[in-house]
C-alpha positions as CSV (number, residue, x, y, z in Angstrom):
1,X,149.1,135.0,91.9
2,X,145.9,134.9,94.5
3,X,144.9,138.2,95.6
4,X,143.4,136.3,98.3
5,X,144.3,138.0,101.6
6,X,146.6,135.4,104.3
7,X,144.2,135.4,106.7
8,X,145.2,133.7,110.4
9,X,143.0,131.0,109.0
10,X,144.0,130.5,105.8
11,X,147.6,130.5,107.6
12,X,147.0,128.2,109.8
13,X,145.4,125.4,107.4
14,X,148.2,125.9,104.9
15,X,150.9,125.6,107.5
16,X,149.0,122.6,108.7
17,X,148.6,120.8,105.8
18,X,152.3,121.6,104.8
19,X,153.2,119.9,108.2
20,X,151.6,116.8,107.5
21,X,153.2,116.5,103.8
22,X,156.6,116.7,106.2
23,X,155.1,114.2,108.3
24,X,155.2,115.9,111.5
25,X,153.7,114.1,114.1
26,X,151.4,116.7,115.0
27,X,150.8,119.2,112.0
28,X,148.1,120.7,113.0
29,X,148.8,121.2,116.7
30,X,152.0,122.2,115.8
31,X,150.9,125.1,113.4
32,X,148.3,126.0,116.4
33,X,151.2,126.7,118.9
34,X,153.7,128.2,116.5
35,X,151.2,130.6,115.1
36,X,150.4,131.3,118.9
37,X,153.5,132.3,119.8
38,X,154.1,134.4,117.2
39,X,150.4,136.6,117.4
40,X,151.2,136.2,120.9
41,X,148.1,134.8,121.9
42,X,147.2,131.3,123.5
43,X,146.4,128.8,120.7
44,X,142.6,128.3,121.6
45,X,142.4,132.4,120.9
46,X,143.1,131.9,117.3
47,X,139.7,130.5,116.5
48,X,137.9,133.6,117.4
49,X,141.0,135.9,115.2
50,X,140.5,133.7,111.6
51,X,139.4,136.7,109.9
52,X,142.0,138.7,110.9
53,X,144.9,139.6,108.1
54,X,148.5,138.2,109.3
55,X,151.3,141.4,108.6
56,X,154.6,140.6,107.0
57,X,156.2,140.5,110.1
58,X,153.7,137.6,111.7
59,X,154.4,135.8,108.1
60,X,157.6,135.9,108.3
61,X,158.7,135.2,111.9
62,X,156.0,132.3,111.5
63,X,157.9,130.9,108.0
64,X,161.0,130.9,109.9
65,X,159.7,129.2,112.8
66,X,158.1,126.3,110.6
67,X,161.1,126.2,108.9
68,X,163.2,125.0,111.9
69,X,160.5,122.9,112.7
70,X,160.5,120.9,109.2
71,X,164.2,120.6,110.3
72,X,163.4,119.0,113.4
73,X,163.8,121.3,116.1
74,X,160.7,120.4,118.8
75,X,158.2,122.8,118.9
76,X,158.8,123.4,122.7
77,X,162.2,124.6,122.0
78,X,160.9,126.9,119.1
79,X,158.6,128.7,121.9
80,X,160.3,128.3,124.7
81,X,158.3,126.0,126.4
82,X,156.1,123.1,127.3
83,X,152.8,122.3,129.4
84,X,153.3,119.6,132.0
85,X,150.5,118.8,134.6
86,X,148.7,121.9,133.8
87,X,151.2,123.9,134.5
88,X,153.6,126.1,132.2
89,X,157.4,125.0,131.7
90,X,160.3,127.1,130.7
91,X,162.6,124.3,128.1
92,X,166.0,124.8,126.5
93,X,168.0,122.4,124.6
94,X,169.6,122.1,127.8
95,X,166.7,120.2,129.3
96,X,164.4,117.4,128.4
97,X,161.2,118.1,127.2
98,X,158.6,117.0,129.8
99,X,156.4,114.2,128.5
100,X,152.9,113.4,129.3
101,X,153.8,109.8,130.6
102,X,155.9,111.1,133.2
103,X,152.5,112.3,134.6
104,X,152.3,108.9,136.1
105,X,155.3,109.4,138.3
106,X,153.7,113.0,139.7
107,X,150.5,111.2,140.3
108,X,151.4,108.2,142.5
109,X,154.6,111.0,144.3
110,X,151.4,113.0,145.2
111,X,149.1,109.8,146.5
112,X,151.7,108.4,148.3
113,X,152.7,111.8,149.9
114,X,149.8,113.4,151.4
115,X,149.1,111.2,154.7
116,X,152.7,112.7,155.4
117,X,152.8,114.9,157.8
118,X,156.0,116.9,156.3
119,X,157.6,114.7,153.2
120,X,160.8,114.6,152.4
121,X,161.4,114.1,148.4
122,X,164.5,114.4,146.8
123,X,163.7,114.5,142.7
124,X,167.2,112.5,140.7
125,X,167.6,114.3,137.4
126,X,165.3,117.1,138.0
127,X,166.0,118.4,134.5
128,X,163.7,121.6,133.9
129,X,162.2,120.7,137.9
130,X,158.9,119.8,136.2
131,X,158.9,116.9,139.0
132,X,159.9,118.7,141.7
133,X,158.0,122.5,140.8
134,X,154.7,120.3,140.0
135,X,155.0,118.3,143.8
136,X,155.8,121.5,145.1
137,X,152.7,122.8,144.1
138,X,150.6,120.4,145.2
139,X,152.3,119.2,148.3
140,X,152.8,122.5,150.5
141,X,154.2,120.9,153.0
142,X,156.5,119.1,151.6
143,X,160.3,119.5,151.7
144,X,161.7,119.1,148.0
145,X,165.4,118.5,147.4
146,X,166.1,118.6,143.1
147,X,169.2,117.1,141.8
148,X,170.8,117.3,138.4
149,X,174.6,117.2,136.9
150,X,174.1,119.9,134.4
151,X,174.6,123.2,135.8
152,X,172.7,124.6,133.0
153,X,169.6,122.3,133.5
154,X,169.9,123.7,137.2
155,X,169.7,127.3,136.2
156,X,166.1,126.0,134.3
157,X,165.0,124.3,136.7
158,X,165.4,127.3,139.5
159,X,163.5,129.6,137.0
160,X,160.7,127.4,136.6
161,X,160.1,127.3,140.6
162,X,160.7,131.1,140.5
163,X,158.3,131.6,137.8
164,X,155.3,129.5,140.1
165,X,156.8,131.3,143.4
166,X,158.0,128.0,144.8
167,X,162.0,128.6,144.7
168,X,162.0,128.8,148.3
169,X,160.7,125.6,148.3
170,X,163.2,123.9,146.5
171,X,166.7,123.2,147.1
172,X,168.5,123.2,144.0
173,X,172.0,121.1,144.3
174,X,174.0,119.9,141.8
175,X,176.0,116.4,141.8
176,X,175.7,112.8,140.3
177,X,172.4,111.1,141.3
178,X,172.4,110.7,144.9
179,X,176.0,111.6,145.5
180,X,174.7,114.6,147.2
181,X,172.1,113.5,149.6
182,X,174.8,111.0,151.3
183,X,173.7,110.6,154.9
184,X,170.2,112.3,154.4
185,X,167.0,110.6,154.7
186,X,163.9,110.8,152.3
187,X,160.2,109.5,152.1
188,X,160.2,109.7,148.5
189,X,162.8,109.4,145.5
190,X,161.8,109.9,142.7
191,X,163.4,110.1,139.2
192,X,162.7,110.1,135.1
193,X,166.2,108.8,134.8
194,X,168.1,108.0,131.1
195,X,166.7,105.0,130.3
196,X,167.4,104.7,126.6
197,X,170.3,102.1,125.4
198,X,173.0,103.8,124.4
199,X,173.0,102.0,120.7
200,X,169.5,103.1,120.4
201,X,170.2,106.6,120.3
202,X,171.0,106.8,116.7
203,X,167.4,105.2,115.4
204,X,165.8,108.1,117.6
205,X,163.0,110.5,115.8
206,X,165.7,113.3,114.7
207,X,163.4,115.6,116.8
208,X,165.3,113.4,120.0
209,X,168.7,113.0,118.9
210,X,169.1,115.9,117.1
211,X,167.9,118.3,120.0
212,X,167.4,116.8,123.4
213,X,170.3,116.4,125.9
214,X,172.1,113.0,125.3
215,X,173.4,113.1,128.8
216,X,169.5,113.3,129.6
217,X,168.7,110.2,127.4
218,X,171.6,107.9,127.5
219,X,171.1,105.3,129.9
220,X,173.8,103.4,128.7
221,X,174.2,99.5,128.2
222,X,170.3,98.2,127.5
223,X,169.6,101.7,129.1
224,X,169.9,100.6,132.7
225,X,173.3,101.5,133.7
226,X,171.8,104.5,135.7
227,X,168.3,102.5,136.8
228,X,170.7,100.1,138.6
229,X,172.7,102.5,139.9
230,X,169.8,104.5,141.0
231,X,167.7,101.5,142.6
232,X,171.4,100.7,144.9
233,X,171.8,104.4,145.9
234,X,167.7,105.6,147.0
235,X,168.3,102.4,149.4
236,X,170.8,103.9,151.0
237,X,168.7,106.9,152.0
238,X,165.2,106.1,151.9
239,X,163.8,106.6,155.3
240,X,162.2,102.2,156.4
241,X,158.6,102.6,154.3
242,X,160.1,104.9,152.2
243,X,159.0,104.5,148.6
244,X,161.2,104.6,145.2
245,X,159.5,106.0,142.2
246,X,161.6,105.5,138.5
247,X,160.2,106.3,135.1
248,X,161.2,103.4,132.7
249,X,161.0,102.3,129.3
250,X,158.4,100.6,127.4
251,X,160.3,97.6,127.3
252,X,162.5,97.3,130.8
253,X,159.6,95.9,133.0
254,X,161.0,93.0,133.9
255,X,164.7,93.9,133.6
256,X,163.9,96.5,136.4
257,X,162.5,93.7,139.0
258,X,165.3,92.1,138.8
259,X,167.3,94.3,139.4
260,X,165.2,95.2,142.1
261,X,165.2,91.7,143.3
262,X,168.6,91.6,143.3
263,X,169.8,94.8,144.9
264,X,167.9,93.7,147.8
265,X,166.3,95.9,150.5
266,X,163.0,96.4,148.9
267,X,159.9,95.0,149.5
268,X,156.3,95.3,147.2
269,X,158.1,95.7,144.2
270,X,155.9,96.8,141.4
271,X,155.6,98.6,137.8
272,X,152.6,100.4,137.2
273,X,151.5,100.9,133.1
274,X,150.8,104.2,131.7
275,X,147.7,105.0,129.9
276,X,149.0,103.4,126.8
277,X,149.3,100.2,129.1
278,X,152.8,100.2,128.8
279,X,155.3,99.3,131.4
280,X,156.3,103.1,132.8
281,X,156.7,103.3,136.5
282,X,158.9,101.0,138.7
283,X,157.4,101.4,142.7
284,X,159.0,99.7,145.3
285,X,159.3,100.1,148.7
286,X,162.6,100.4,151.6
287,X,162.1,97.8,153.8
């Protein structure tokens, strides 16, 4: 047996090459956050603690942790939480995990936003309010409406506004898409809808399906049921110039136009690519 001590170092290399034998997608990132979490430092801290012995109880509440992560279980659920346009995102199972591409959607909501005097965005699926908290934050004048059917996700989302001081901002109401806002009147709706084809689901990284919110992913029949229904209701209370922002799938680009096209009441219908140059982003405007 090595008498060699186990070292924050040496734990985070074997952990990481371990990872990568379980083909994790991100072994060594992952063993960087875990190992975080558990020291109870940021990750980026580590480098400067190598030399420093790891007690029993570090080892073993990091073991277990890697554990459920060989099993699947995302890293963001493991800690309890996720980074998303540089700022920090309470995530349970009851919530999505916010992705990087949906970075897109936050971007063009924030350019399209600030010639407004006083904006009025209402955010469709709001999840863990990453959407809404982030435009929030960077549009202070802005009134934010945040919409989801879980009551659970609700309760997130309210804790991550309260966490940035931003839950007066917010109005938190729970319904069906845009069921709630009937008769109301918005600049801006935006939504990272379920756009994943219900039969789809299955083939998912066991990370998604096994964890994530189905009701969060399931966008039914080719994963448009709720785009369409989405792109007939934000008509029906988008202010005349009012724009309709709508994360989409890799492979719904031109699906979504015509739908679009075919709802009618829109005019400079786009979809913007992500970095990846991927169809992400449907735009279009209320005529």
């Amino acid at each position: 047996m090595s008498a060699e001590p186990w070292t924050l170092g040496r734990l985070l290399v074997w952990t990481a090459n371990y990872l990568k034998e379980k083909q994790a997608d991100s072994p060594r990132l992952d063993a960087e956050v875990l190992l975080g979490y558990v020291v109870g430092c940021p990750r980026i801290s580590l480098y400067t603690r190598f030399e420093e012995v790891a007690s029993n109880e570090v080892r073993q509440k990091y073991r277990e942790l890697v554990r459920r992560r060989v099993e699947g279980c995302p890293v963001a659920y493991l800690v309890g939480y996720k980074e998303f346009y540089n700022l920090k995102f309470t995530v349970t199972p009851a919530v999505l995990i916010p992705r990087p591409e949906t970075e897109l959607l936050v971007l063009e909501a924030i350019r399209l936003a600030k010639p407004l005097a006083q904006p009025r965005i209402v955010d469709v699926g709001t999840g863990s309010g990453a959407i809404a908290v982030t435009l929030a934050r960077h549009l202070p004048h802005a009134t934010i409406t945040a919409i989801d059917i879980s009551p659970e996700a609700l309760a997130v989302a309210q804790k991550n506004a309260d966490q940035h001081q931003l839950g007066s901002r917010i109005q938190f109401v729970q319904g069906d898409l845009l069921q709630p806002a009937a008769g109301q009147t918005f600049d801006l709706v935006v939504s990272n809808p379920p756009y994943i084809a219900s039969d789809v689901i299955p083939q998912l990284a066991v990370t998604v399906r096994g964890y994530e919110p189905h009701v969060a992913l399931d966008g039914g029949n080719r994963g448009l049921e709720i785009i369409e229904r989405l792109v007939q209701e934000a008509r029906n209370v988008l202010a005349p110039g009012g724009h309709f922002l709508c994360e989409i799938g890799y492979d719904q680009g031109k699906s979504v136009l015509e739908l679009v096209e075919q709802a009618g009441g829109y005019g400079a219908v786009t979809v913007m690519p992500d970095q990846a140059g991927l169809p992400r982003l449907l735009k279009a405007v209320r005529r």
